[in-house]
C-alpha positions in Angstrom: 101.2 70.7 126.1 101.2 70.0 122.3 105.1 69.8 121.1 104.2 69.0 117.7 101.6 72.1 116.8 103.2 74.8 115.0 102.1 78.4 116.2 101.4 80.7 113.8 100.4 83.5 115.7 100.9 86.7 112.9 98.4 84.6 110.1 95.1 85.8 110.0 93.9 82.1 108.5 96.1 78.6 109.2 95.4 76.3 106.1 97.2 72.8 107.2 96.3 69.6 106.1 92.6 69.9 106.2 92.4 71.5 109.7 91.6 75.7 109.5 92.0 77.9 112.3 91.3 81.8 112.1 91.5 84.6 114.9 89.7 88.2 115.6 86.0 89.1 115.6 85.8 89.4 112.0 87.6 86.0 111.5 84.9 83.7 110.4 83.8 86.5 107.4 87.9 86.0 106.5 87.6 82.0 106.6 84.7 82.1 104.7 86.3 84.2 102.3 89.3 81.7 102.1 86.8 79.0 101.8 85.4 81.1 98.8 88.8 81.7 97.0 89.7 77.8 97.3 86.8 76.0 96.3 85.2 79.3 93.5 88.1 81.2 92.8 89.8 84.2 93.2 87.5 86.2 90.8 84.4 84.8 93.0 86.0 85.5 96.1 86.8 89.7 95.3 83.3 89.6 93.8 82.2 88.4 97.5 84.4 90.8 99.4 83.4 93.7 97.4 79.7 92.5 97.6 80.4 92.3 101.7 83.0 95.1 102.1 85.4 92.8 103.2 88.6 94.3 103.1 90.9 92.1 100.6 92.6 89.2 102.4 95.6 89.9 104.5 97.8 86.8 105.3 99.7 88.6 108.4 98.1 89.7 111.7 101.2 91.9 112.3 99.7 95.5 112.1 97.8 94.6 114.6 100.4 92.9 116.8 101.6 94.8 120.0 104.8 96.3 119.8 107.3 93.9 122.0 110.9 95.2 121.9 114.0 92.4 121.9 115.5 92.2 125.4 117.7 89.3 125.1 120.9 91.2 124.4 123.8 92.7 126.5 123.7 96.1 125.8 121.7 97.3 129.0 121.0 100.9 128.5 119.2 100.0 125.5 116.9 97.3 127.4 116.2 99.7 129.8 115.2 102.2 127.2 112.6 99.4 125.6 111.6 98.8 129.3 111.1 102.5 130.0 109.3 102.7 126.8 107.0 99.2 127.1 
């Protein structure tokens, strides 16, 4: 529906252009924090998190990602392996 949007699916925070997006119960605490790094600086924003115990920022969502194996490929006994698994 929206051609032009870039997903960025594996960030925890999207900084574009003036628009923010975050994901995850615990994103608004991690936007706030970016908030806090970009208009106080970084020294105010770990003084924050450690005040909070806010884990330090992590840019990627990845370890939290589900495991989806590539399928797209001709060797079939190895897709059926990742299907078996998944």
């Amino acid at each position: 529906m929206f051609p032009d949007v870039s997903l960025q699916d594996h960030k925890v925070i999207v900084d574009e252009g003036g628009l923010y997006s975050s994901g995850g119960a615990t994103s608004s605490l991690h936007l706030g924090m970016h908030f806090t790094e970009k208009f106080c600086g970084k020294e105010t924003a770990n003084l924050s998190r450690r005040m909070l115990l806010i884990d330090n920022d992590h840019p990627s969502q990845t370890r939290f990602s589900m495991f989806i194996p590539q399928t797209q490929h001709t060797d079939k006994p190895i897709r059926n392996a990742h299907l078996l698994i998944e």
